[in-house]
C-alpha positions in Angstrom: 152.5 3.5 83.6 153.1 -0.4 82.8 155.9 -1.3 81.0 155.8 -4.1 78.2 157.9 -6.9 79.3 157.4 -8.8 76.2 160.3 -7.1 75.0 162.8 -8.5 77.8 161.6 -12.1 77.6 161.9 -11.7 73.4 165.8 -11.1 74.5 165.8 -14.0 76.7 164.6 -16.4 74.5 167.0 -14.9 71.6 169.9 -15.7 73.7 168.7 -19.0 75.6 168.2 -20.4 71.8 171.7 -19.4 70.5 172.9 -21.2 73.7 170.9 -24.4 73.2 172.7 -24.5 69.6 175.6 -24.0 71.5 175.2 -26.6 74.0 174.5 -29.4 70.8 177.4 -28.0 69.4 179.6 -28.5 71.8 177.9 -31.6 72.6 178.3 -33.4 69.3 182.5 -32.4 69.4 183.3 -33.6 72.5 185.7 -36.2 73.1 183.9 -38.6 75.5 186.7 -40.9 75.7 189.0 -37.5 76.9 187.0 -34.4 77.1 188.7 -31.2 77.2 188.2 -29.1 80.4 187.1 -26.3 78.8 184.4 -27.8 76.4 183.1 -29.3 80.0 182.9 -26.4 81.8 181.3 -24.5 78.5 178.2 -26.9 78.1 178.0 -26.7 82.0 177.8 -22.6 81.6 175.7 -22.8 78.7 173.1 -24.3 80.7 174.2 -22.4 83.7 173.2 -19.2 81.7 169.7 -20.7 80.5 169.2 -21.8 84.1 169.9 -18.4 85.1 167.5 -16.6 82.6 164.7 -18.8 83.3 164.7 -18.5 86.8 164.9 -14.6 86.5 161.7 -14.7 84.2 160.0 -17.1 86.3 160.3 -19.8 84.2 160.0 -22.7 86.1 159.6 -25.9 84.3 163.0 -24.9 82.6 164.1 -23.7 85.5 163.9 -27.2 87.3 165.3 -29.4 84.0 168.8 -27.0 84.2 169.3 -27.2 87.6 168.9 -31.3 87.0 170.8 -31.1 84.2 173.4 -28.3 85.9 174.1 -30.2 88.5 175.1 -33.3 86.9 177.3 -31.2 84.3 179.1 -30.1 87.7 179.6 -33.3 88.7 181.3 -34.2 85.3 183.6 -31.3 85.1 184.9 -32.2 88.4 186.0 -35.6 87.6 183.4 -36.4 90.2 182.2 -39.0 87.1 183.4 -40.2 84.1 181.6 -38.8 80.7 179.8 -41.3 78.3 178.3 -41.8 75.4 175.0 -42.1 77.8 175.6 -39.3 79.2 175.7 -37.5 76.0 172.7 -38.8 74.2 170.9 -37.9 77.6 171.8 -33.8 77.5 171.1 -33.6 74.1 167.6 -35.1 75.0 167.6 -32.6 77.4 168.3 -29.8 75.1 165.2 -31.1 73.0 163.5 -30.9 76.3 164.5 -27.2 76.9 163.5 -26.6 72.9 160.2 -27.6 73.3 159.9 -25.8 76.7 161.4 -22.6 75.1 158.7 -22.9 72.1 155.9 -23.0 74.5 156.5 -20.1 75.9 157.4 -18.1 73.0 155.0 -19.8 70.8 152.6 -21.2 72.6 153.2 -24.3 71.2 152.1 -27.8 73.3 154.6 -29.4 75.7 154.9 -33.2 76.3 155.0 -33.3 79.9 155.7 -37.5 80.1 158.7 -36.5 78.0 159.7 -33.5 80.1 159.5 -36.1 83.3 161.1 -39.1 81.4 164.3 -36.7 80.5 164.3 -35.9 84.4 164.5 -39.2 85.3 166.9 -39.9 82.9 169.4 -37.8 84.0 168.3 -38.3 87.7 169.4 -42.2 86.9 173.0 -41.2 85.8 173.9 -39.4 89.0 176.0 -41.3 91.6 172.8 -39.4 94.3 170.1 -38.9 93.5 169.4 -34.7 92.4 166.9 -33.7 94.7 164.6 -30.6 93.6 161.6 -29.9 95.8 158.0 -30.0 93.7 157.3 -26.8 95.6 160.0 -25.0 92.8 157.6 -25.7 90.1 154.3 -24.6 91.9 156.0 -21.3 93.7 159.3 -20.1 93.2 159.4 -18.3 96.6 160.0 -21.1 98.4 163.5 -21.5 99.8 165.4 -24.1 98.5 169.3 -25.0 100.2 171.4 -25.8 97.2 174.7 -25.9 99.6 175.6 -29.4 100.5 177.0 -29.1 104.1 177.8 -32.8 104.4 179.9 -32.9 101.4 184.1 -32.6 102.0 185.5 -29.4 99.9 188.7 -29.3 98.7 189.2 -25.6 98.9 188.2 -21.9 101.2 187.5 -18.7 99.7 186.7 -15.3 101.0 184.3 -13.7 98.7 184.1 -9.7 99.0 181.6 -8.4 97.0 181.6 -4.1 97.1 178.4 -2.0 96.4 176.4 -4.7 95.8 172.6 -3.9 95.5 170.3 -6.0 97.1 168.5 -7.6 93.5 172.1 -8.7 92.8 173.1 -10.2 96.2 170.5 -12.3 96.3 171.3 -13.6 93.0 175.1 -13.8 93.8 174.2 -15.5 96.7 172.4 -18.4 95.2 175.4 -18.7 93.0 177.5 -19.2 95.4 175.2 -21.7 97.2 175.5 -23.8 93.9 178.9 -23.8 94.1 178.9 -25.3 97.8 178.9 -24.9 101.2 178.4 -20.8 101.8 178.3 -18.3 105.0 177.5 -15.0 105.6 179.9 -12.6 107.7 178.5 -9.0 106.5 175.6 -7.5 104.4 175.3 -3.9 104.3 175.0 -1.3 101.9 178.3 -0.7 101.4 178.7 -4.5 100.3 179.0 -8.2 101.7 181.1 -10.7 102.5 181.0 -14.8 102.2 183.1 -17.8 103.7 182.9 -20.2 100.8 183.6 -24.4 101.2 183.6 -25.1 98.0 185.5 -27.6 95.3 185.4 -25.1 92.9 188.6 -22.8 91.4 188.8 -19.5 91.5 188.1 -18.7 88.2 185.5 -20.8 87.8 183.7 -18.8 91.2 184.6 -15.3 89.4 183.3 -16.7 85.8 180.1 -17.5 87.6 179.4 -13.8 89.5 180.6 -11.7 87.0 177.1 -12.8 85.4 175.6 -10.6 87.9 178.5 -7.9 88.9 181.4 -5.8 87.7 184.6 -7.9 87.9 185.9 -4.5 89.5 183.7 -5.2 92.6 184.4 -8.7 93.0 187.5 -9.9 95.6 188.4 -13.7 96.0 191.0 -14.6 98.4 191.8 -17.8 99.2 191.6 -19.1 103.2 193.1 -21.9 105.3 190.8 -24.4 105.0 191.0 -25.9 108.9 190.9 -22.8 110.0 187.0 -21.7 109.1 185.0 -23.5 111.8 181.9 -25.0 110.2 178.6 -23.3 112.4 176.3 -24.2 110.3 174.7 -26.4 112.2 171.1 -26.1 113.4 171.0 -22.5 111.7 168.2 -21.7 108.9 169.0 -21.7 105.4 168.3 -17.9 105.8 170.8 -17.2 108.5 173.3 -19.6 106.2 172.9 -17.0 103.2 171.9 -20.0 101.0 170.6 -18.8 97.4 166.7 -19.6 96.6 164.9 -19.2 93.4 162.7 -15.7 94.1 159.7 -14.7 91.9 159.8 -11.4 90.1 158.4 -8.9 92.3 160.2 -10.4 95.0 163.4 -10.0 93.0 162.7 -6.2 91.9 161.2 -4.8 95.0 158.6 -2.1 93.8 160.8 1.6 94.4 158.8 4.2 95.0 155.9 4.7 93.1 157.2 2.2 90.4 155.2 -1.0 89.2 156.9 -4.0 90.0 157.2 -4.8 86.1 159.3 -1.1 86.4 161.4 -1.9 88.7 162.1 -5.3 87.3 162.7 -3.3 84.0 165.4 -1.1 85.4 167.1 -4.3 87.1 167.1 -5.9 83.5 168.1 -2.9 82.0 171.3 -2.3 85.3 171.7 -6.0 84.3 172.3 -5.7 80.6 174.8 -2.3 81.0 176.9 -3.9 83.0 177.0 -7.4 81.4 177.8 -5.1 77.8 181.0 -5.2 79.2 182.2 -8.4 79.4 182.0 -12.0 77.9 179.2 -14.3 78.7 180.6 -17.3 78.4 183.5 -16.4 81.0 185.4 -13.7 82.8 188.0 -11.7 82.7 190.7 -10.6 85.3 191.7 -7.2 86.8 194.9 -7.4 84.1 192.4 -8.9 81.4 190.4 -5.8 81.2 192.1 -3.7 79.4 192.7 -6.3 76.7 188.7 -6.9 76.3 187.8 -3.3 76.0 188.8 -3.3 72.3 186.2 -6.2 71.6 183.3 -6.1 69.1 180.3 -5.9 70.2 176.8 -6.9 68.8 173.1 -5.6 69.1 169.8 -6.9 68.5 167.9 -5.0 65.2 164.7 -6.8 64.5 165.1 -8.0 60.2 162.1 -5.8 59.6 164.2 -2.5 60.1 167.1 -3.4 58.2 164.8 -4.2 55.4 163.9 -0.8 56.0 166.8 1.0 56.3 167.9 -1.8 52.7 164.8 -0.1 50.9 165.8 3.9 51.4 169.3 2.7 50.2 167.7 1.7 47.4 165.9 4.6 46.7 169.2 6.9 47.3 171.1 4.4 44.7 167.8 5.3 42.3 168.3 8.9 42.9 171.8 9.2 42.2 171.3 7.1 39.0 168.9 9.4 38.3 171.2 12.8 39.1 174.3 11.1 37.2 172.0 10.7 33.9 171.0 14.5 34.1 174.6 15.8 34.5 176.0 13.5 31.6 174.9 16.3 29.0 176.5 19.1 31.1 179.8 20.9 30.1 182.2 19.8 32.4 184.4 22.6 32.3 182.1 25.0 33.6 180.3 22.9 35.5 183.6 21.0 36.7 182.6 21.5 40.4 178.7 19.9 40.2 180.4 17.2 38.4 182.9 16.4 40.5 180.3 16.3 43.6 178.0 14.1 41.5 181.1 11.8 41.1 181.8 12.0 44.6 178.2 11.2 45.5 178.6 7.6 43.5 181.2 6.6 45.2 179.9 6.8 48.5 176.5 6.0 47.4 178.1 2.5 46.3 180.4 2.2 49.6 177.0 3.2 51.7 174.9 0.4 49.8 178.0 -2.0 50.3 178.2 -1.8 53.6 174.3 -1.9 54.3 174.0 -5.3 52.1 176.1 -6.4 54.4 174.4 -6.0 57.4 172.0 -8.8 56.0 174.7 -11.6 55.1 174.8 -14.3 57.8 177.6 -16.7 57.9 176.4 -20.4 56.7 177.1 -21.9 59.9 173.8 -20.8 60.5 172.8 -23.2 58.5 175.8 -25.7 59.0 175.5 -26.1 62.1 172.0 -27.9 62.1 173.1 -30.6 60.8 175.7 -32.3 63.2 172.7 -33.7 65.1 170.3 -34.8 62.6 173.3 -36.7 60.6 174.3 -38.2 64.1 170.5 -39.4 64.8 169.8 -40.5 60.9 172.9 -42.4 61.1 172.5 -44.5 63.9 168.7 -44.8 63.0 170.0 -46.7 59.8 172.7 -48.7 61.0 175.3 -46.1 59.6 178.6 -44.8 60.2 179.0 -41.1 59.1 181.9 -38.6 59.2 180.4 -35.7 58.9 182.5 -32.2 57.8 182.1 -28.6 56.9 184.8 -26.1 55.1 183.8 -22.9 54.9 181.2 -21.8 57.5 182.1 -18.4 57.6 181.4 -17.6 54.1 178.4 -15.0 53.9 175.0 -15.4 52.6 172.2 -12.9 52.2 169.6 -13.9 55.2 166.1 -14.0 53.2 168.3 -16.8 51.3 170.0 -18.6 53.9 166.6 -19.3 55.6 165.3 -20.3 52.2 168.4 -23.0 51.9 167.9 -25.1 54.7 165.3 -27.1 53.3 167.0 -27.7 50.2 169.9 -29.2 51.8 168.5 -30.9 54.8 166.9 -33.1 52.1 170.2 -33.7 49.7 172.1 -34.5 53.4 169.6 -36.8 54.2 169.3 -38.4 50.8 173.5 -38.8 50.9 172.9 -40.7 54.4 170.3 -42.5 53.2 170.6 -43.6 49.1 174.6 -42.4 48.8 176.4 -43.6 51.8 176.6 -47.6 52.1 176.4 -49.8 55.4 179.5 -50.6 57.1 179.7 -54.1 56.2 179.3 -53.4 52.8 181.9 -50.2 52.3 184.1 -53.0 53.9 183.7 -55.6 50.9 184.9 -52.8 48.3 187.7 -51.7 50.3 186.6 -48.9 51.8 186.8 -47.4 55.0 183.6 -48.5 58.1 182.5 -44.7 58.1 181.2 -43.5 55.2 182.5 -39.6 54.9 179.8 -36.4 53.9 180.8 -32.9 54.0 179.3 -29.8 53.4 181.0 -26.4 51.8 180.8 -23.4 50.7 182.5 -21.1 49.0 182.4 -17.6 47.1 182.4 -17.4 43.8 182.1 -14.0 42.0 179.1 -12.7 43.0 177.7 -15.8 43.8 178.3 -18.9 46.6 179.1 -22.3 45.9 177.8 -25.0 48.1 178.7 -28.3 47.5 177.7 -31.9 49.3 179.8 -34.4 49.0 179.5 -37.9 50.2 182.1 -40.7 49.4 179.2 -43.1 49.0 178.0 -46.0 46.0 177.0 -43.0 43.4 174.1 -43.1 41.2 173.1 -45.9 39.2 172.9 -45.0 35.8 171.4 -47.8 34.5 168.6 -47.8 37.1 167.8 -44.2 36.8 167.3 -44.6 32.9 165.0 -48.2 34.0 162.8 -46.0 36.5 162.7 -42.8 33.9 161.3 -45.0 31.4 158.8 -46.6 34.2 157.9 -43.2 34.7 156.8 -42.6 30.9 159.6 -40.1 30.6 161.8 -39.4 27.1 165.1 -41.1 27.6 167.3 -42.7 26.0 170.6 -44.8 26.3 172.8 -42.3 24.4 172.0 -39.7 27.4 174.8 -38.3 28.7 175.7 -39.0 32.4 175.0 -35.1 33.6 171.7 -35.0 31.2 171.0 -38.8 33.4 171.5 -37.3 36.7 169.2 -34.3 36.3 166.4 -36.9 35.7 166.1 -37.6 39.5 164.7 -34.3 39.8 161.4 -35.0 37.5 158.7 -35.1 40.1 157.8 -38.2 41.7 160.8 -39.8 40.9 162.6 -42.1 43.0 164.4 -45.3 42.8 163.9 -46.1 46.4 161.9 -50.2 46.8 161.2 -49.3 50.0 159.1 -46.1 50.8 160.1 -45.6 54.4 159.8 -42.3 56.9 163.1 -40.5 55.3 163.1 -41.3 52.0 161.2 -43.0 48.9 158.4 -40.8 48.4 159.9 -39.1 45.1 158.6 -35.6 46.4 162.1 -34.3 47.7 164.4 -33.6 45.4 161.8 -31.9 42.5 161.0 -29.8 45.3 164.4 -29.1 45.6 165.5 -28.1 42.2 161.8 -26.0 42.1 163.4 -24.2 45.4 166.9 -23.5 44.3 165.8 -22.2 40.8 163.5 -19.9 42.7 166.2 -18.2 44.1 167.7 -17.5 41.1 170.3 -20.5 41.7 171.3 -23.7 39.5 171.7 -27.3 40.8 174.4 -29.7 39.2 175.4 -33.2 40.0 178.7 -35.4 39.5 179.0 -38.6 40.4 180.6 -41.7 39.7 179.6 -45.2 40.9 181.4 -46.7 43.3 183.4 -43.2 44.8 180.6 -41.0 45.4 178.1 -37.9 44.7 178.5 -34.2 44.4 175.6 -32.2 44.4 176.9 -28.2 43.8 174.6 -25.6 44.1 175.2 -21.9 43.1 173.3 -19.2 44.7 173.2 -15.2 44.1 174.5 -13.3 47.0 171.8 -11.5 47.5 168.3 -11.2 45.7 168.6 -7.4 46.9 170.9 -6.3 44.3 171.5 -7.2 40.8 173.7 -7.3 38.1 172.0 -6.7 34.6 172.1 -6.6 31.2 169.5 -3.7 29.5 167.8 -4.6 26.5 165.6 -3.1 24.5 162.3 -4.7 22.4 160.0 -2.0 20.9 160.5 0.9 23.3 160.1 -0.7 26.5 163.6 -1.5 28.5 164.2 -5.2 30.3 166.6 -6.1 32.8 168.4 -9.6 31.5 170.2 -11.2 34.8 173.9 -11.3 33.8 174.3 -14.3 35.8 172.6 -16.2 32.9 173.7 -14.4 29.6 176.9 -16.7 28.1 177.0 -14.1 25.3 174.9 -11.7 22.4 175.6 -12.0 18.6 174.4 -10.5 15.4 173.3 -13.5 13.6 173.5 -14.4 10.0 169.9 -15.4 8.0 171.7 -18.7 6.9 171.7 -19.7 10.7 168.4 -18.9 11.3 166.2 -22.1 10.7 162.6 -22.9 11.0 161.0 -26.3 12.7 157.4 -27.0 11.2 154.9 -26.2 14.0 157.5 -25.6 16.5 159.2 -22.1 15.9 162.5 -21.1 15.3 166.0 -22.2 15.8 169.4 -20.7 15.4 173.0 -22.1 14.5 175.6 -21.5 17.0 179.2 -23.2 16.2 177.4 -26.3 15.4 174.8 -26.4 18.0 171.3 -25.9 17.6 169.1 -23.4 20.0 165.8 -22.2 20.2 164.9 -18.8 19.5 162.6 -17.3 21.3 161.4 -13.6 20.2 160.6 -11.2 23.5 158.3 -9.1 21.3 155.8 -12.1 20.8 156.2 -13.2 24.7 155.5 -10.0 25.8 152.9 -8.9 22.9 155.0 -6.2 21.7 155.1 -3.8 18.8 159.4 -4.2 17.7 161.3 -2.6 15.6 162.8 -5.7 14.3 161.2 -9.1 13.3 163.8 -10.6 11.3 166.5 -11.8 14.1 169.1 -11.3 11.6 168.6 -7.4 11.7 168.9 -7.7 15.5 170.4 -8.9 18.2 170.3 -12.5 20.3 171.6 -12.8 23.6 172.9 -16.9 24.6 171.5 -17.5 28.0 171.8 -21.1 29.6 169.8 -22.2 32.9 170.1 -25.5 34.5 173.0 -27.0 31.1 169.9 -25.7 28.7 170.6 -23.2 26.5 168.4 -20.5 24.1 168.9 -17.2 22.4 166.7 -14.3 23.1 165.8 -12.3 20.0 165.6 -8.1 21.3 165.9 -5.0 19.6 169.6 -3.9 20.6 171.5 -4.2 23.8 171.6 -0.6 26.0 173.9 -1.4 28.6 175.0 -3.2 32.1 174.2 -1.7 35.2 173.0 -3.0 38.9 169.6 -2.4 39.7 168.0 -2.6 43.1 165.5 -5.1 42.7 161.2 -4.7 43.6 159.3 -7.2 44.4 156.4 -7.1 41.8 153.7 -10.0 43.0 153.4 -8.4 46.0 152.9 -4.7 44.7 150.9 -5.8 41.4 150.4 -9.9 41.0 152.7 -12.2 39.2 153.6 -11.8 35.6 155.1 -15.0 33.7 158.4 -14.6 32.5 158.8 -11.4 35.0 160.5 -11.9 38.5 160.6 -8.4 39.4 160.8 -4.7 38.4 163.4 -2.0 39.0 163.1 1.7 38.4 165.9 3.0 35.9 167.9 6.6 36.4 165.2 8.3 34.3 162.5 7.1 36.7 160.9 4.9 34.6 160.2 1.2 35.9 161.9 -1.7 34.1 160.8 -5.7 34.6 163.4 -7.8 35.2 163.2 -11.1 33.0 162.4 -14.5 34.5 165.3 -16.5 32.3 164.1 -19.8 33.8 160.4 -19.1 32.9 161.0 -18.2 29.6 162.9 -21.4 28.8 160.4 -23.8 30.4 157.8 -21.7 28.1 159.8 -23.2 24.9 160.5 -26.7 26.0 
């Protein structure tokens, strides 16, 4: 039998992408002028643990940029040399690097090998000796490579007991400790090994690196006189030394048995994993910690396409209990107290079960947040630009299948803030302003929906040059506008006041796009601004397009779902405030304001039962600061529907984003609000 080991490297490059967004992360916060120990030494893990991966996977061209790039970390945390702006630029090159790498493996996609080798040599340059790595790594990884440095004075002696230790893992643990210095062998045998270690390394920082491989519990680090360990090292083989190499797989996993080698290296990955589930990876903990970390959460990998799965039979349990509450509401509930009761019962954990699935979908936003240290950095000093860049509210939740649908949307209003919103330095200077122009991101929950805000204390729109361009344009403006009514003109497509069309802005094909996208979602787009102190761009998004709140209505005898989100209120009207426009329909009064009526029965091609809106009812609904009243039959209730996708199951309907099945069983089209007003406009 042959075992798939797709699956392990899918888990490898999972993790060694969440630690290359880690690695930026901490990259873009650190302090050059006086880094913190411990952001040093967690970029140096980070690509420590992606070092470690590659190499197990036999993934050699990363293999050979981390241990580059590892080694000169090493060098940084131990005050060996001094941290620079340089320096920084160069790793996060490197990460790019190690992006690409990782996408060409996963993807397939092509790799630039001059830039793989220019990044090399870039961080080659910035080490006080040249990082030796012997070509033969990249061609075979069984060759033996000495990572110990015999020559070079340690500060400190460690005796190194490792107990029941397996042979996979001692050679792994062994190369560890080569990296760590100067290392020698005094026993090997199965019931464990022990190692002199020269090294300038702390103890922590020896036990953070093997728990990777072992149980803390079988791990012993005592420290020894320094003088007193006689250095023999001399004219003995790397072998004899105990040095760590790089091994390829089926050299790693020795076939047991009758077992394939991809078997064997399966139950090593598998060992590996079990006893990694048990403590941190960006550290260790002590003998006295353990205890402590045993009551830490823990995470697992569940591909999106079951929870969808698992989101879609909640869904049809919420239908079914809809359905059995609607068939008990006509029972006598004294004799039939106890089915009642259970029926009751059943809705309340039907809601608490569907709760606490939706949930397992929502993603914090600095998943989304966090993407854009880097590319405000870069766009900044592209343009000659000082930027302050901030976030509140990362932790606030968002439904995936949204949060993924966001980024685009944002990336282009950040970059437009950099770009159009946020002056140069000499010129914030001549208005009194700070050199560093300040953007921040938000976001924040709302009733059932989130808030996200960008913010940048920049020069603001122009009104005057907004209207100028609008009228260029051959659009219907005028000078009594009012400022909001201006701003949402810069969304008209092809619209940009940019003289310069250059690669990040001035097309005029972003931000139509992005109004198009958000409204999609079921979300609005407003603006602020005033010239001078800034723009505010505020975007409010359901929480989910899983679950919704709606209104029932009813035209003739078939039953719509009206998102609540967008009803501002239903009325009776009077005749008097019903008023015709020659050639352009209806309109009705409300509190001095004029609206456009527009009748569901004729959108739909509907037999009613009313056709004078004065006999029944129209609900206000407002999208985007436009408003218009929806003529229906009569108003059945509110409930929360689970929500179908329709285009995919049937095609797409105008004026229908999606369809619902009621408690009766019947199926019920949810209403396309925005549709239906761009359909009167």
């Amino acid at each position: 039998m042959t075992i798939d080991m797709s699956q392990f490297f899918q888990v490898f490059f999972d993790e060694a992408e969440e630690l290359l967004a880690e690695k930026e992360k901490l990259l873009l916060g650190v302090n050059v002028g006086s880094p913190d120990a411990e952001d040093l030494n967690a970029i140096f893990r980070t690509a420590h643990s992606i070092k470690g991966g590659a190499s197990t996977f036999g993934l050699t061209d990363m293999t050979e940029v981390t241990h580059i790039l590892e080694s000169l970390l090493d060098k940084i945390r131990k005050g060996e040399m001094a941290l620079t702006s340089e320096h920084v630029d160069a790793f996060l090159a490197a990460k790019d690097i190690l992006k690409m790498q990782l996408d060409g493996h996963r993807l397939g996609t092509p790799v630039d090998l001059d830039a793989v080798g220019d990044v090399r040599m870039l961080l080659q340059s910035f080490a006080q000796e040249e990082i030796k790595v012997k070509p033969s790594i990249v061609a075979d990884l069984g060759s033996h490579t000495k990572v110990g440095n015999e020559n070079e004075k340690f500060q400190h002696c460690f005796r190194v007991v490792f107990t029941a230790v397996g042979s996979d893992d001692l050679n792994l643990l062994t190369t560890e400790l080569g990296l760590l210095g100067s290392v020698k062998s005094e026993k090997s045998d199965v019931d464990g090994a022990v190692f002199i270690l020269k090294t300038n390394s702390s103890e922590d920082d020896i036990l953070a690196v093997c728990s990777f491989i072992l149980d803390v519990d079988k791990i012993s680090i005592t420290p020894e006189e320094l003088s007193s360990v006689a250095d023999d090292s001399s004219g003995k083989s790397e072998e004899e030394l105990g040095y760590g190499f790089f091994q390829p797989l089926d050299e790693m996993f020795p076939p047991e048995g009758n077992l394939q080698p991809q078997e064997t290296a399966k139950k090593a990955v598998e060992k590996s994993e079990s006893e990694s589930s048990n403590h941190p990876k960006h550290g260790a903990k002590k003998e006295s910690d353990k205890n402590a970390g045993s009551h830490e959460s823990t995470t697992i990998r569940v591909g999106i396409e079951k929870v969808d799965q698992i989101i879609n039979l909640i869904g049809e349990l919420v239908i079914t209990q809809a359905m059995l509450a609607q068939r008990t509401q006509d029972l006598d509930p004294v004799s039939n107290e106890r089915l009642l009761s259970s029926v009751a019962h059943l809705t309340r954990n039907t809601r608490d079960l569907q709760e606490a699935v939706m949930s397992i979908r929502m993603m914090p936003m600095d998943y989304v947040f966090s993407r854009f240290p880097r590319m405000v950095r870069d766009l900044a000093t592209k343009l000659g630009k000082k930027v302050e860049f901030v976030t509140y509210g990362a932790s606030t939740e968002l439904d995936k299948g949204l949060i993924e649908r966001i980024v685009d949307p944002l990336t282009h209003l950040v970059r437009n803030s950099i770009d159009h919103g946020i002056e140069m330095p000499a010129t914030r200077l001549g208005s009194g302003k700070t050199e560093s122009g300040r953007l921040s991101l938000s976001a924040v929950h709302q009733g059932g929906n989130i808030v996200i805000e960008v913010s940048d204390d920049g020069g603001g729109l122009h009104r005057e040059k907004i209207l100028g361009k609008a009228k260029q344009n051959g659009l219907a403006v005028s000078d009594s506008m009012s400022d909001s009514e201006v701003w949402q003109l810069i969304f008209a497509p092809g619209f940009s006041t940019a003289e310069v069309v250059t690669d990040v802005s001035g097309r005029g094909v972003g931000m139509d796009v992005v109004k198009r996208n958000i409204s999609q979602m079921g979300g609005v787009v407003d603006i602020r601004s005033a010239k001078g102190f800034g723009t505010t761009i505020t975007i409010s998004l359901p929480l989910t397009l899983a679950i919704l709140d709606g209104m029932s209505i009813k035209v003739g005898e078939e039953i719509y779902i009206l998102p609540l989100g967008f009803v501002v209120e239903s009325l009776q009207p009077k005749p008097e405030d019903i008023k015709e426009i020659n050639g352009k329909g209806r309109v009705i009064k409300i509190r001095e304001e004029y609206l456009p009526l527009i009748p569901l029965y004729e959108s739909f091609n509907i037999e009613p039962c009313h056709t004078d809106p004065s006999c029944g009812i129209t609900v206000i609904v407002e999208v985007d600061g436009k408003k218009a009243a929806l003529f229906v039959d009569d108003l059945v209730g509110q409930q929360q529907v689970v929500v179908k996708n329709i285009e995919s199951n049937y095609r797409k309907i105008p004026g229908i984003s999606g369809a619902t099945i009621l408690g009766d069983g019947g199926v019920s089209l949810i209403l396309d609000v925005a549709a239906l007003l761009r359909s009167v406009r």
